[in-house]
N, C-alpha and C positions, 0 to 999 in steps of 0.2 A: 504494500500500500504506500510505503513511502515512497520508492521509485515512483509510482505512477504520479505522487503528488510533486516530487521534484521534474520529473519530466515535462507534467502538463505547466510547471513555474516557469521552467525554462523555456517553453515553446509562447506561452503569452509574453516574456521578459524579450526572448528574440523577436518578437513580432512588432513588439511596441519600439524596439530600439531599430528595427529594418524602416519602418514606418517614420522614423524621427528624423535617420540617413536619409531616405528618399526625397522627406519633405525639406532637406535643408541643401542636397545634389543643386549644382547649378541646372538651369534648364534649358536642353538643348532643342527649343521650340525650331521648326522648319527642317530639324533634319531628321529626314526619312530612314537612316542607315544604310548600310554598307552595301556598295553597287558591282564592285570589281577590285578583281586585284589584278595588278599586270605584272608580265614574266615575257621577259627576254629569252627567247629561246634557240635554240646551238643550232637547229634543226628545225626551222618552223613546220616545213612537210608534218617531220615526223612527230613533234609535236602535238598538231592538230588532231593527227591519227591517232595518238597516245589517249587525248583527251575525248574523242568520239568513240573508236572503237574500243579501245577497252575499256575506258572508264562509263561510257553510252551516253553521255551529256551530245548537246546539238548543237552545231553550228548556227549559229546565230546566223550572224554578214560578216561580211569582209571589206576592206575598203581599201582603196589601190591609189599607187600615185599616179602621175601622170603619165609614167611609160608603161604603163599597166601591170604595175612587179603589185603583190600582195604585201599589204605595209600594216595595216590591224587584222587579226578574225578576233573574233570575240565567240565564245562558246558559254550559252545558256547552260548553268546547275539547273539552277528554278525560276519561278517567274521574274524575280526582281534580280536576282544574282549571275554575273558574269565573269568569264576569266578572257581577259583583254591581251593579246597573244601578241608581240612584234619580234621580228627577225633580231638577233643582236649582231650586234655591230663592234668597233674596236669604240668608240665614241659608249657604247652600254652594250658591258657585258651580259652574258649570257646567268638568272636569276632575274628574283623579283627586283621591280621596278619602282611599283606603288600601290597603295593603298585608294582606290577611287569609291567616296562619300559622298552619295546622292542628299541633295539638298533640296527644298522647293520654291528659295526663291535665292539667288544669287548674292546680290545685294544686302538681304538683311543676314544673311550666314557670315557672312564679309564683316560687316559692321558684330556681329553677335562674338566671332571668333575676334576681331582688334581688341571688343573690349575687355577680352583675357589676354591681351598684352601678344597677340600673336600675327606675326608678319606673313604679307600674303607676296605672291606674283600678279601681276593685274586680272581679271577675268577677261575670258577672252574666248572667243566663237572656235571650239575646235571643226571649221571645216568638214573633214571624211565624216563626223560622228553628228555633227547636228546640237552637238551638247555645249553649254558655255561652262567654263573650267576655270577655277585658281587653285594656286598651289600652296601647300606650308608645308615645311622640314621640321619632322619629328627631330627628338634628341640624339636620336640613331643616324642620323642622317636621310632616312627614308620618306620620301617622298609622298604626302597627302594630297591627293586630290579630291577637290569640291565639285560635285557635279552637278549642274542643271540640269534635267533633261525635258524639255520641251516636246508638244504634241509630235514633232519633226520629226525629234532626233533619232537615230537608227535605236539607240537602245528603248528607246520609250515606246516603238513601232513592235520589238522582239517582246516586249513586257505585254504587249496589248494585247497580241496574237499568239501568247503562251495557251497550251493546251494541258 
């Protein structure tokens, strides 16, 4: 009987003290959570094939540059979630890239993340993806990205038409 009464203490004592944390957490109003992570890869082919065929996740899109070479695929987990693919280079090696945080309004994530004292790269229209994007560097050096994604953008088009 006493277990049960120290148990049921400690579950209303944690509850109330989870409930006290929550209500005092900064509030991360507008943002949606985590959209992609990107990976520089040795071998984008096989890569791609790694993460469809064996793993069975879907090709999302693809976006290409101007001489028509394969420059993002993006590979749908779930409906919101993406693994953002590019070939590496001597300029990014081959590993993760970044962290990309879907956001829903550009702007005020911008103004919401300053006022934690945190530096951005301007926002700015990524082209291939439709998406508008800023950046912040973690303490690791790893790279945050902010992501808009508008009715446009290829990821918001693969989110819609998730099945």
């Amino acid at each position: 009987m006493r277990g049960l009464v120290l148990f049921v203490a400690g579950i209303l004592v944690g509850s109330a003290v989870q409930a006290g944390l929550a209500q005092s957490a900064p509030s991360n109003t507008g943002i949606v959570g985590m959209n992609h992570v990107g990976i520089a890869a040795a071998n984008l082919d096989d890569t791609v094939a790694f993460y469809t065929q064996k793993m069975g996740f879907k090709e999302a899109f693809r976006t290409r540059n101007e001489q028509g070479q394969t420059q993002l695929v993006f590979i749908q987990t779930n409906r919101n979630t993406f693994i953002e693919l590019a070939q590496a280079t001597a300029q990014r090696p081959a590993g993760f890239t970044h962290v990309g945080i879907h956001v829903e309004k550009m702007p005020e994530a911008v103004k919401l993340f300053q006022s934690r004292g945190l530096m951005f790269t301007e926002p700015r229209l990524s082209v291939p993806v439709g998406s508008t994007q800023a950046s912040i560097t973690d303490p690791n050096g790893l790279r945050v990205e902010l992501t808009e994604l508008p009715p446009a953008s290829l990821q918001r088009k693969a989110m819609d038409a998730w099945r």
